[in-house]
N, C-alpha and C positions, 0 to 999 in steps of 0.2 A: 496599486493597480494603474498599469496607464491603460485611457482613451483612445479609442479610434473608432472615429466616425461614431462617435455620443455612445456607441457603447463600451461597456467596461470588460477590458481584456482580463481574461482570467486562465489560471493553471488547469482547466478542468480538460482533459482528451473532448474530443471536437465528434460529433459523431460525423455520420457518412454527410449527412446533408444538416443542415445548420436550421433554429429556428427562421433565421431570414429569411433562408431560401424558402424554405418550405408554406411559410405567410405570403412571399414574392407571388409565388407560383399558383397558391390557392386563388389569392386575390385578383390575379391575371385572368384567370379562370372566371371565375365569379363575375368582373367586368366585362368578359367577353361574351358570358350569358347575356346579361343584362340589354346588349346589343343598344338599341336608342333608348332607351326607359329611364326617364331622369331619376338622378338618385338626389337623395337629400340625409346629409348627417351620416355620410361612411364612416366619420371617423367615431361615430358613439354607438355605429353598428358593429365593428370590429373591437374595439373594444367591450363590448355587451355578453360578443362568440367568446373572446379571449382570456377575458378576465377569471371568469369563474374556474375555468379548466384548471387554470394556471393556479388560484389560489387553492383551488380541491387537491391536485399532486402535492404542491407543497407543503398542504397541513398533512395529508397522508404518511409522505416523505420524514417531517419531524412528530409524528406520533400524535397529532393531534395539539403540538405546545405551540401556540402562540407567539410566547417570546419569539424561541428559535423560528418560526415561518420570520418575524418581521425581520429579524438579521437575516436571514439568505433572501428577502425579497427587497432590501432597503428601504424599509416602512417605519413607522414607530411604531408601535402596538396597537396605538387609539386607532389612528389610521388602517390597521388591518382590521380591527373586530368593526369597522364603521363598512369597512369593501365586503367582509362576511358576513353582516347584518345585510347588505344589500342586495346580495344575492342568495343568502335565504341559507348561509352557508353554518348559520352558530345555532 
Protein backbone atom coordinates (compact mmCIF):
# COMPACT_ATOMS: atom_id res chain seq x y z
CA UNK A 1 0.00 0.00 0.00
CA UNK A 2 1.40 3.33 -0.54
CA UNK A 3 0.98 6.74 1.58
CA UNK A 4 -0.45 9.75 1.09
CA UNK A 5 -0.68 12.38 3.22
CA UNK A 6 -0.36 9.56 6.49
CA UNK A 7 -3.01 7.87 5.07
CA UNK A 8 -2.97 4.41 3.53
CA UNK A 9 -4.20 4.28 -0.07
CA UNK A 10 -6.13 1.46 -0.78
CA UNK A 11 -8.16 -0.54 -3.67
CA UNK A 12 -11.49 0.00 -1.96
CA UNK A 13 -14.09 2.30 -4.73
CA UNK A 14 -14.25 5.68 -2.86
CA UNK A 15 -17.71 6.61 -2.07
CA UNK A 16 -19.36 10.17 -3.25
CA UNK A 17 -17.68 12.08 -0.20
CA UNK A 18 -14.79 10.57 1.67
CA UNK A 19 -14.31 10.14 5.47
CA UNK A 20 -12.07 13.29 5.47
CA UNK A 21 -14.40 15.35 3.93
CA UNK A 22 -17.16 14.48 5.92
CA UNK A 23 -15.15 14.96 9.57
CA UNK A 24 -13.58 18.24 7.53
CA UNK A 25 -17.00 19.70 7.30
CA UNK A 26 -18.77 18.42 10.60
CA UNK A 27 -15.83 19.82 12.59
CA UNK A 28 -16.01 23.26 10.73
CA UNK A 29 -19.49 23.26 11.67
CA UNK A 30 -19.01 22.46 15.21
CA UNK A 31 -16.26 25.17 15.52
CA UNK A 32 -18.27 27.66 14.18
CA UNK A 33 -21.05 26.84 16.75
CA UNK A 34 -18.80 27.24 19.27
CA UNK A 35 -18.19 30.88 18.20
CA UNK A 36 -15.83 32.48 21.33
CA UNK A 37 -16.32 29.60 23.92
CA UNK A 38 -12.79 28.19 24.68
CA UNK A 39 -12.47 24.73 24.00
CA UNK A 40 -10.06 22.52 25.81
CA UNK A 41 -8.91 18.75 24.56
CA UNK A 42 -10.65 18.61 20.89
CA UNK A 43 -8.66 16.20 20.04
CA UNK A 44 -9.85 13.53 22.92
CA UNK A 45 -13.30 15.03 22.23
CA UNK A 46 -13.29 13.83 18.67
CA UNK A 47 -11.91 10.99 19.10
CA UNK A 48 -14.43 10.00 22.22
CA UNK A 49 -17.46 10.74 18.98
CA UNK A 50 -15.31 8.63 16.73
CA UNK A 51 -13.98 5.94 18.01
CA UNK A 52 -16.82 3.80 19.29
CA UNK A 53 -18.89 4.19 15.89
CA UNK A 54 -15.98 3.21 14.01
CA UNK A 55 -15.14 0.11 16.19
CA UNK A 56 -19.34 -0.91 16.50
CA UNK A 57 -19.38 -1.11 12.30
CA UNK A 58 -16.46 -2.88 12.23
CA UNK A 59 -17.19 -5.70 14.76
CA UNK A 60 -20.65 -5.69 13.07
CA UNK A 61 -18.93 -5.81 9.65
CA UNK A 62 -16.76 -9.07 10.71
CA UNK A 63 -19.50 -10.88 12.67
CA UNK A 64 -18.50 -9.98 15.74
CA UNK A 65 -14.54 -11.80 15.35
CA UNK A 66 -12.13 -9.87 16.75
CA UNK A 67 -9.26 -11.30 15.16
CA UNK A 68 -10.59 -10.04 11.75
CA UNK A 69 -11.90 -6.22 13.26
CA UNK A 70 -7.94 -5.97 14.50
CA UNK A 71 -6.69 -6.71 10.76
CA UNK A 72 -9.03 -4.37 8.85
CA UNK A 73 -8.47 -1.73 11.65
CA UNK A 74 -4.56 -2.22 12.20
CA UNK A 75 -4.77 -3.02 15.85
CA UNK A 76 -3.27 -6.12 17.49
CA UNK A 77 -6.15 -7.91 19.26
CA UNK A 78 -5.01 -6.69 22.98
CA UNK A 79 -5.14 -3.32 21.66
CA UNK A 80 -8.75 -3.79 20.30
CA UNK A 81 -10.47 -5.79 23.25
CA UNK A 82 -8.69 -2.85 25.58
CA UNK A 83 -10.62 0.20 23.01
CA UNK A 84 -13.93 -2.26 23.37
CA UNK A 85 -13.61 -2.59 27.07
CA UNK A 86 -13.37 1.21 26.94
CA UNK A 87 -16.27 1.93 25.56
CA UNK A 88 -18.39 -0.57 27.07
CA UNK A 89 -18.26 -2.32 23.71
CA UNK A 90 -17.35 -6.34 24.92
Amino acid sequence: MRETQGAPETSVRSPQVSIKTSVNQNLAEYLRLLEDQDVHDLYALVLAQVEPPLLERVMAHVGQNQSKAAVMLGLSRGTLRTKLNKYGLL
